[in-house]
N, CA and C of each residue as an Amber inpcrd file, in Angstrom:
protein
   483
 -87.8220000  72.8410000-113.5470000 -88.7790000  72.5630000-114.6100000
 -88.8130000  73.7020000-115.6320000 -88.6070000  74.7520000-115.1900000
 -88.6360000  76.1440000-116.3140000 -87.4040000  75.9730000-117.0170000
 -86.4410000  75.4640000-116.4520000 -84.6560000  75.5270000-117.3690000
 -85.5990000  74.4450000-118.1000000 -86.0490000  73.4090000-117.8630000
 -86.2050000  72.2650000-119.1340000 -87.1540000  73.3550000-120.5300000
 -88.0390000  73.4500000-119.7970000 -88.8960000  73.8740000-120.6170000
 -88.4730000  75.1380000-121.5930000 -87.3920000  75.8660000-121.3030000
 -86.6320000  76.7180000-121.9480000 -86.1580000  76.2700000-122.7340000
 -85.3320000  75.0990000-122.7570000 -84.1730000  74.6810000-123.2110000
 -85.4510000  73.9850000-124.6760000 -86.4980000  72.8600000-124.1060000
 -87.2690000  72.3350000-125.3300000 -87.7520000  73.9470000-126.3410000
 -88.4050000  74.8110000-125.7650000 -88.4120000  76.1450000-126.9080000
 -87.6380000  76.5460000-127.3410000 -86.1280000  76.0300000-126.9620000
 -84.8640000  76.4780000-127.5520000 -84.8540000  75.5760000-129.1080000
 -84.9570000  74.3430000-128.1960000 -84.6140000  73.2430000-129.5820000
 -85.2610000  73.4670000-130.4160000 -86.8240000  73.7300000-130.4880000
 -88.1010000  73.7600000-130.9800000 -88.2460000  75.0720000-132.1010000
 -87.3140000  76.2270000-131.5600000 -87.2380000  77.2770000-132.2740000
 -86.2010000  77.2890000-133.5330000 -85.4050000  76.4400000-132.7320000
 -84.0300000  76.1710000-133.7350000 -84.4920000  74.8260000-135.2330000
 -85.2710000  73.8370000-134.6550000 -86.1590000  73.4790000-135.0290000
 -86.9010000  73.9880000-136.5860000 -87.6680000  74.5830000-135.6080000
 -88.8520000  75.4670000-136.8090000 -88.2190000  76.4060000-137.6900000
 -86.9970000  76.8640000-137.3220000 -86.7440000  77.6730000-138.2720000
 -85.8960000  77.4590000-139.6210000 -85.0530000  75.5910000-139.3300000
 -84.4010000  74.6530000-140.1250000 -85.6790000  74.1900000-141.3000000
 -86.9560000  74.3310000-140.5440000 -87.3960000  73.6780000-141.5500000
 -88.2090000  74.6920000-142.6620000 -88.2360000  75.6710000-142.4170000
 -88.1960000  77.1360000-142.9590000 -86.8220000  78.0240000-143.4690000
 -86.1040000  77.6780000-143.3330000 -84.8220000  78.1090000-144.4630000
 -84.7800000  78.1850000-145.1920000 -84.8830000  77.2590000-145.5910000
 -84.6700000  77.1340000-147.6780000 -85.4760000  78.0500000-148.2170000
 -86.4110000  78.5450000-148.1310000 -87.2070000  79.1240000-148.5060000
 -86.3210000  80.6240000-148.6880000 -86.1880000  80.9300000-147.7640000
 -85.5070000  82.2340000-147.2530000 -84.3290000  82.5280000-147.8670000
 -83.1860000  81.4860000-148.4820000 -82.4290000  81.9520000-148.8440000
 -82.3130000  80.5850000-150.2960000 -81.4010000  81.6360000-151.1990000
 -80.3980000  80.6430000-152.7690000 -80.3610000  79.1460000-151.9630000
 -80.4770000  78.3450000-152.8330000 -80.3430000  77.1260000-152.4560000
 -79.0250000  76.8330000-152.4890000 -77.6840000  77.3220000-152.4130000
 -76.3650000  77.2310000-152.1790000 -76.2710000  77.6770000-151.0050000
 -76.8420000  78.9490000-150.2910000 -76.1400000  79.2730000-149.2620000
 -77.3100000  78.5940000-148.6610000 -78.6530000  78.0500000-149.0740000
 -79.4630000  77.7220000-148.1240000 -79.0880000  76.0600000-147.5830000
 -78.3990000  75.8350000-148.7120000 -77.7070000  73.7210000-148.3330000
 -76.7290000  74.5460000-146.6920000 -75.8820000  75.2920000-147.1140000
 -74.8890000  75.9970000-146.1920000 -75.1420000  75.9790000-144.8960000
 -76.6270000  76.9500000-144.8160000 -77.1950000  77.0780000-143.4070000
 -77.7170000  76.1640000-142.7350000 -78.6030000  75.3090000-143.5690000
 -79.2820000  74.1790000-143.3710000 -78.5870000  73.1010000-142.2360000
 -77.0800000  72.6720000-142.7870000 -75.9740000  72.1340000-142.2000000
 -75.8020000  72.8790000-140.8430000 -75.7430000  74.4760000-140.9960000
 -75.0690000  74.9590000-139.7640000 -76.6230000  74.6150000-138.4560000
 -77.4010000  75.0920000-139.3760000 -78.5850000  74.5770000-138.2160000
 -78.6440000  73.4660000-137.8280000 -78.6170000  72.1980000-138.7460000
 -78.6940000  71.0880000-138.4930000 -77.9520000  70.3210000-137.0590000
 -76.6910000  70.9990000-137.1940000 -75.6320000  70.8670000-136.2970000
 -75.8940000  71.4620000-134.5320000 -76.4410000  72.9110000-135.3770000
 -77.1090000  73.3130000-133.9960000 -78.0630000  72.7570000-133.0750000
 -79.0780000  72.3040000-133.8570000 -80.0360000  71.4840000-133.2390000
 -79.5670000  70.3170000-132.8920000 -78.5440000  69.6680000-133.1920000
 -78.3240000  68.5120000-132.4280000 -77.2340000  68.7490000-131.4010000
 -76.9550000  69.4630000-131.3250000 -75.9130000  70.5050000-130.3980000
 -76.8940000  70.2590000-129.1990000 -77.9610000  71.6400000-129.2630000
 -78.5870000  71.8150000-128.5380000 -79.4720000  70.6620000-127.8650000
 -79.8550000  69.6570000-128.5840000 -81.0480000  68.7750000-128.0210000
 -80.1370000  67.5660000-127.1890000 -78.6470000  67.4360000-128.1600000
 -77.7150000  66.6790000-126.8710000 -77.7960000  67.2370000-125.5070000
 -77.6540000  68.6350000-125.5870000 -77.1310000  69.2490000-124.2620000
 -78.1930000  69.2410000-123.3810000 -79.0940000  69.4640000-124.0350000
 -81.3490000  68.9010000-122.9940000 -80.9370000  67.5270000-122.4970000
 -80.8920000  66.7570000-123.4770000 -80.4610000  65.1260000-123.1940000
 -79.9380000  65.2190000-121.8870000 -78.8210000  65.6510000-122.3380000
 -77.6160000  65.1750000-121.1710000 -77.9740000  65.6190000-120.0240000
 -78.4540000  67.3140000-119.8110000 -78.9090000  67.5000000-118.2180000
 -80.0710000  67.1610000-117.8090000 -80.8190000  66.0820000-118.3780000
 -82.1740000  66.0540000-118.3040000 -81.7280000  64.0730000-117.6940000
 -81.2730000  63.6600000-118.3730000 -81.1190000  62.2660000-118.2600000
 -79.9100000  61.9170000-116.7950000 -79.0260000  62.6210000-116.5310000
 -78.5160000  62.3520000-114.8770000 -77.7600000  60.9770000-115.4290000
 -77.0060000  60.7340000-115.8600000 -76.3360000  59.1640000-116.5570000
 -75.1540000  59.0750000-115.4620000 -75.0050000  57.9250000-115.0870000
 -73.3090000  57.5840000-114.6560000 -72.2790000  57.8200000-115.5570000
 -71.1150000  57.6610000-115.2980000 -70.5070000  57.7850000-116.1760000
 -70.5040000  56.6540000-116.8430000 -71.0610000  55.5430000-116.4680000
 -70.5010000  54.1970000-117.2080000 -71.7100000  53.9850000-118.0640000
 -73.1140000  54.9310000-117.2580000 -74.3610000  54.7530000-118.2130000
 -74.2190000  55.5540000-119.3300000 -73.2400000  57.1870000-119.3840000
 -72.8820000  57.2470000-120.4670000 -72.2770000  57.0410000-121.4700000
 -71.4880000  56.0740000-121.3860000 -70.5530000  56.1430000-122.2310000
 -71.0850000  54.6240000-122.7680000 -71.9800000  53.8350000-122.5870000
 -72.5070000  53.3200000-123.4400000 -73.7250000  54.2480000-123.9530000
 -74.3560000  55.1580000-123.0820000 -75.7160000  55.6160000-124.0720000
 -75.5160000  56.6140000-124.8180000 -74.2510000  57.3230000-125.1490000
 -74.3250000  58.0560000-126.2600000 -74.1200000  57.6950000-127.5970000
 -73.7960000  56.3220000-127.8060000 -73.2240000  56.0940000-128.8060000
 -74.6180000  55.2390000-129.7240000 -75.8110000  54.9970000-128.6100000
 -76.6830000  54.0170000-129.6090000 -77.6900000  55.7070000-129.3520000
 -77.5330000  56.6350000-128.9610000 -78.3090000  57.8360000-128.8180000
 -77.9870000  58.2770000-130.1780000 -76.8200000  58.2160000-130.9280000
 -76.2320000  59.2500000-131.8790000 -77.1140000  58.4590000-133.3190000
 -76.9250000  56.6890000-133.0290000 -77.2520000  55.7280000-133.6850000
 -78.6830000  56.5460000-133.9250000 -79.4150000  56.2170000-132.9850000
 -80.8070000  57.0890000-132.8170000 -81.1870000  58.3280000-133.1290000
 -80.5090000  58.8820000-133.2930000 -80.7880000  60.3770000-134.0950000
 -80.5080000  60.6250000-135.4670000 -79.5530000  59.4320000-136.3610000
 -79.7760000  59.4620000-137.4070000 -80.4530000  59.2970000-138.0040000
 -81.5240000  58.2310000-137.5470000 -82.6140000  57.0560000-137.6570000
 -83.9390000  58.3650000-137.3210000 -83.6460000  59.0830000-136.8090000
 -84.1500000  60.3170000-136.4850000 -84.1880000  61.3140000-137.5520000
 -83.2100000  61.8510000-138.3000000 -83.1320000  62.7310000-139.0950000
 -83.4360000  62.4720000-140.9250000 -83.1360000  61.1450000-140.5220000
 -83.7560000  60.4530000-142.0610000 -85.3440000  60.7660000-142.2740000
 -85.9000000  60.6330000-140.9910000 -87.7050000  60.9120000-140.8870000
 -87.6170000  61.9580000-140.9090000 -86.8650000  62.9650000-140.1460000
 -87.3400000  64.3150000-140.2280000 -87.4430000  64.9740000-141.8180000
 -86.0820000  64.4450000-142.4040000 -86.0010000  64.7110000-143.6470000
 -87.0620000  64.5400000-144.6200000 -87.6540000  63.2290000-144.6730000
 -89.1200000  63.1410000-144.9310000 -90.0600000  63.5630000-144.7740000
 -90.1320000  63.8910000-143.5180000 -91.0660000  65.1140000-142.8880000
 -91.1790000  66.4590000-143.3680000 -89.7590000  67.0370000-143.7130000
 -89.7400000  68.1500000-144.1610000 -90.2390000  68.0940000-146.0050000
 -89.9240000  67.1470000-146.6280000 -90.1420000  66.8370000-148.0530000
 -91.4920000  67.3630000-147.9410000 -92.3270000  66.2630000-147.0580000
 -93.2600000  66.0710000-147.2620000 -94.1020000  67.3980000-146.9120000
 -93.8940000  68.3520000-146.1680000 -94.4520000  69.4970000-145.8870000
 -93.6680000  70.5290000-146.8080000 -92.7350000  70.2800000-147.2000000
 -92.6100000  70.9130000-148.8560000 -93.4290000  70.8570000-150.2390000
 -93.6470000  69.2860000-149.7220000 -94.4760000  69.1480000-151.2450000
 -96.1020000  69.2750000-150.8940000 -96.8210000  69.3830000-149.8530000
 -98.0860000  70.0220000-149.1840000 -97.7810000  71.3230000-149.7400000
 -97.4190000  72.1580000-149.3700000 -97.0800000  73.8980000-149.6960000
 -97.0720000  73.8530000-151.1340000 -96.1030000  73.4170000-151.7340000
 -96.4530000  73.1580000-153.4840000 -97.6050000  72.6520000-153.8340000
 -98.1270000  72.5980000-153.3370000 -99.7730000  71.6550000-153.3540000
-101.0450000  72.2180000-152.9750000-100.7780000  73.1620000-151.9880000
-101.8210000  73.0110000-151.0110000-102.6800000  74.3040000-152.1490000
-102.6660000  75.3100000-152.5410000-103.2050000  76.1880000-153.6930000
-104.3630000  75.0710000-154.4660000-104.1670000  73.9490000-155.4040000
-104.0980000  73.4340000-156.2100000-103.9900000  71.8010000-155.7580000
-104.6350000  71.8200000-154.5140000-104.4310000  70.2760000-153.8510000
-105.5700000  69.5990000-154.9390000-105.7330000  68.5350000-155.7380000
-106.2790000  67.6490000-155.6520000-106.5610000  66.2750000-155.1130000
-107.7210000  65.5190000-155.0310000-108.1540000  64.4980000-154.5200000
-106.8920000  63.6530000-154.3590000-106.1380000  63.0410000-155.5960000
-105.1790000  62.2060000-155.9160000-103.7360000  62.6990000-155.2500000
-103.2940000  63.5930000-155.3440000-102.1280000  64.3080000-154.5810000
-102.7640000  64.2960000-152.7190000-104.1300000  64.6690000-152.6840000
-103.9450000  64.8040000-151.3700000-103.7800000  63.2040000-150.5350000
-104.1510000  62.4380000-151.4740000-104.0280000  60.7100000-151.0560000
-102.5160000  60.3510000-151.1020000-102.0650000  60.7810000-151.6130000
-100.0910000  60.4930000-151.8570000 -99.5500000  61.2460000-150.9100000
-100.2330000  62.3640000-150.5360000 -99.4910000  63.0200000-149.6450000
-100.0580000  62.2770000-148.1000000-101.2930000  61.5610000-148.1160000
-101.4440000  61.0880000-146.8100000-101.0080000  59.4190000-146.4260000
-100.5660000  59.0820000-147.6700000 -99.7960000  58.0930000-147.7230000
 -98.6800000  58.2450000-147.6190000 -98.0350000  58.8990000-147.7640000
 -96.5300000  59.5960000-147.3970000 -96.5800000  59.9500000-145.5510000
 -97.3820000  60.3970000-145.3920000 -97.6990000  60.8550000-143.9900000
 -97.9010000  59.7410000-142.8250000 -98.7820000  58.8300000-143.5780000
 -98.7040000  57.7110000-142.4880000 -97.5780000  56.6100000-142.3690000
 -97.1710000  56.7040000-143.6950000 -95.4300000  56.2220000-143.9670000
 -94.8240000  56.0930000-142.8570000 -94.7550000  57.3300000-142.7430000
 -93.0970000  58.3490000-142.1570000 -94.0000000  57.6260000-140.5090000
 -94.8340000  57.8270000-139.9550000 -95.3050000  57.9100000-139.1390000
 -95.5420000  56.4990000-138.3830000 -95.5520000  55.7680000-139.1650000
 -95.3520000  54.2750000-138.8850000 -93.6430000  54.2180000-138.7370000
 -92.7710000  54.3940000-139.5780000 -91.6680000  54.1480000-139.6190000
 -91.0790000  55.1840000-138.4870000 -91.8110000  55.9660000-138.0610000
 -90.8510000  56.6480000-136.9880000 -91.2530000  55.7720000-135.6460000
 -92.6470000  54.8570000-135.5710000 -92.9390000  54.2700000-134.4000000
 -91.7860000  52.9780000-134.2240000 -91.6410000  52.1950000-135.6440000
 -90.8960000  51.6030000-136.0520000 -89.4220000  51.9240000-135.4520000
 -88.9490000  52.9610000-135.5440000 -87.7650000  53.2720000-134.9670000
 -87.5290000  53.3740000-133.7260000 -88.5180000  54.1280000-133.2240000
 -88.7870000  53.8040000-131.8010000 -88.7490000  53.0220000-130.6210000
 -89.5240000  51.8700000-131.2240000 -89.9030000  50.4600000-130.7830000
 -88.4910000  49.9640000-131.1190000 -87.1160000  49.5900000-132.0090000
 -86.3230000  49.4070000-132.5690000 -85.2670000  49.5650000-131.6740000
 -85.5660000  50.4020000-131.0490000 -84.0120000  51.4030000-130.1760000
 -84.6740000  51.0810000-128.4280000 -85.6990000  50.5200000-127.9060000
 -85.9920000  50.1460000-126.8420000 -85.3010000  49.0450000-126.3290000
 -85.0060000  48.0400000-127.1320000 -83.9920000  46.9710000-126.7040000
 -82.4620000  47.1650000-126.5190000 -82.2110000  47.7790000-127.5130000
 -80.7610000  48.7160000-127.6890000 -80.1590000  49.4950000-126.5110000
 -81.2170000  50.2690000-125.7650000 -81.1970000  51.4600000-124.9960000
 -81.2280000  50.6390000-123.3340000 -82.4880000  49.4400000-123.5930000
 -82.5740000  48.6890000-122.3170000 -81.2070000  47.8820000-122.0860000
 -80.4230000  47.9310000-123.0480000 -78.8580000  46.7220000-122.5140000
 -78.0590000  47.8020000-121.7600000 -78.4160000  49.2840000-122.1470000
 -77.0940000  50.0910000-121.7320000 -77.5410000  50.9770000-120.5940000
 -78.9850000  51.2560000-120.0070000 -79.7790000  51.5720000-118.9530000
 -81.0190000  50.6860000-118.2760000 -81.1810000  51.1560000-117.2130000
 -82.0430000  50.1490000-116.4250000 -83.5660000  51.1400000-117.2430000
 -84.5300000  50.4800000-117.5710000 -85.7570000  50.8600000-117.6690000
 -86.1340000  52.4140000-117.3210000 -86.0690000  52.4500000-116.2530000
 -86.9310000  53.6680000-115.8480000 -85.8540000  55.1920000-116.7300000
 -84.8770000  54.6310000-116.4290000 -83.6590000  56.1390000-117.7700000
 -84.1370000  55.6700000-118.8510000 -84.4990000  54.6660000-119.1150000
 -85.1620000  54.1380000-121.1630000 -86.0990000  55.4880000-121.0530000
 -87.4670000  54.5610000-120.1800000 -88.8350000  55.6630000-119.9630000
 -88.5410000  57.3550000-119.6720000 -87.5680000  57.3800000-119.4520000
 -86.9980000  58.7520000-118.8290000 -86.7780000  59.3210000-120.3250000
 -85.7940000  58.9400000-121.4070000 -85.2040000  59.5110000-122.6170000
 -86.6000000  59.2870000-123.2600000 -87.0290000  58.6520000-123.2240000
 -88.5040000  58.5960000-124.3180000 -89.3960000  59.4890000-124.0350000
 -89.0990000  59.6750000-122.8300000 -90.4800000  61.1950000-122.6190000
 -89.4080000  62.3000000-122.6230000 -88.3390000  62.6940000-122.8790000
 -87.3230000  63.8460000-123.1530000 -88.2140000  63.5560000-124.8870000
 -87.9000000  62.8250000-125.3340000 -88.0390000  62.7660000-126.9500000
 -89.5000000  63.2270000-127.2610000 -90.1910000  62.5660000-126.4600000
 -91.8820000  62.7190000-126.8390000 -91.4970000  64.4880000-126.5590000
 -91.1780000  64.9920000-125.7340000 -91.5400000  66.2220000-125.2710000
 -91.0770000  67.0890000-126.2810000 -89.9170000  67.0960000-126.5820000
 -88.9580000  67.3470000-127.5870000 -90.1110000  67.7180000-129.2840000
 -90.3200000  66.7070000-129.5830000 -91.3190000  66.4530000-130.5480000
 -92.7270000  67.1200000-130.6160000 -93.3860000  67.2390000-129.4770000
 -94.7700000  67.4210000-129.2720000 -94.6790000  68.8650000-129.5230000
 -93.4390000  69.7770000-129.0550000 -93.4030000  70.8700000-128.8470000
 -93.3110000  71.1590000-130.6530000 -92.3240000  70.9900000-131.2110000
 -91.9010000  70.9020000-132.5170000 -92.8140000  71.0860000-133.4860000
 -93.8430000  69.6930000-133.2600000 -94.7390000  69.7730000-133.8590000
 -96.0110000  70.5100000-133.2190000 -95.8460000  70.8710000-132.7500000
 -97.0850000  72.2650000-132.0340000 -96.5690000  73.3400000-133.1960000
 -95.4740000  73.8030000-132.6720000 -95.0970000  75.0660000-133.7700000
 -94.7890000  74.6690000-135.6430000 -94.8720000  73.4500000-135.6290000
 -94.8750000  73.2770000-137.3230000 -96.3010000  72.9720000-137.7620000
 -97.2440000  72.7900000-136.5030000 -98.4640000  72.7220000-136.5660000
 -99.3970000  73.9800000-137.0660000 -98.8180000  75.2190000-135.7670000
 -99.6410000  76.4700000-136.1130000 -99.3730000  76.7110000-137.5420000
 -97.6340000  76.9780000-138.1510000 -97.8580000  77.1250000-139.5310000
 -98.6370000  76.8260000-140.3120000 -98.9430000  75.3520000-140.3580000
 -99.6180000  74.5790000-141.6280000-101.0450000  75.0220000-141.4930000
-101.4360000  75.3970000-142.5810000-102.7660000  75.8920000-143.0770000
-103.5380000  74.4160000-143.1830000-104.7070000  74.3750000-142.3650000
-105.4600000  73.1180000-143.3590000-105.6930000  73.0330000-144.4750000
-106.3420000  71.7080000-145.1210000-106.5040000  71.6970000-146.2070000
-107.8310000  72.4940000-146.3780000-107.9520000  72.7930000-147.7210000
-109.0630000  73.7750000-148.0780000-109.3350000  72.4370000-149.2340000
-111.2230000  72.6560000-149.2150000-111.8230000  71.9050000-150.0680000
-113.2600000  72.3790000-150.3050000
């Protein structure tokens, strides 16, 4: 249980710090890094996956391929996610009423559409594993996430009003 839990502060760090880059560096070398992190983190959160999930070989080699499906469907939200806590920070000084409504409409967006995806990839996942490995990868993911957003949590300042 401690190797898991290592490995999610691994992802989680690698994580938090993708979505804090740009900031840090030129937006040429920061597209640059962005990629190299990007890569990393899915590096890393395969490799949680894989020793966390115990697959046959025959359960893998159908579940990596609607997993990969699933993480694009994944990174499109994150991408949104990150916009959207870009354009909060450009905001948050100087939030008004009307911006803070676009920005929570943006928020419940993403947030519907990530349940949306979710729910989406349960049928997908149930043809190529028996149930209980479905329930098994969905709480790798929840965990994955919860942690993520814990630490993109402490960052964010509430709103001030």
């Amino acid at each position: 249980m401690k190797k898991s839990r290592g490995m999610v502060f691994s992802v989680v760090i690698v994580i938090f710090t993708m979505l804090f880059a740009v900031s840090v560096y030129g937006e040429e070398k920061a597209a640059d890094d962005m990629q190299i992190i990007k890569d990393a983190i899915k590096a890393n959160k395969k490799l949680f996956v894989s020793e966390n999930m115990q697959l046959t070989e025959s359960e893998a080699k159908a579940f990596w391929p609607i997993y990969e499906e699933y993480q694009d469907g994944l990174e499109e939200i994150m991408e949104r996610s990150i916009k959207l806590i870009e354009d909060y920070a450009d905001n948050y000084q100087t939030m008004t009423d009307e911006i803070a409504e676009k920005l929570l409409e943006e928020f419940l967006d993403i947030e519907c559409d990530y349940t949306e995806l979710k729910k989406s990839y349960v049928p997908k996942f149930l043809k190529v594993l028996p149930a209980k490995k479905v329930v098994r990868y969905y709480q790798i993911e929840n965990k994955i996430d919860a942690a993520g957003n814990y630490e993109i949590a402490k960052e964010i300042p509430i709103i001030k009003y």
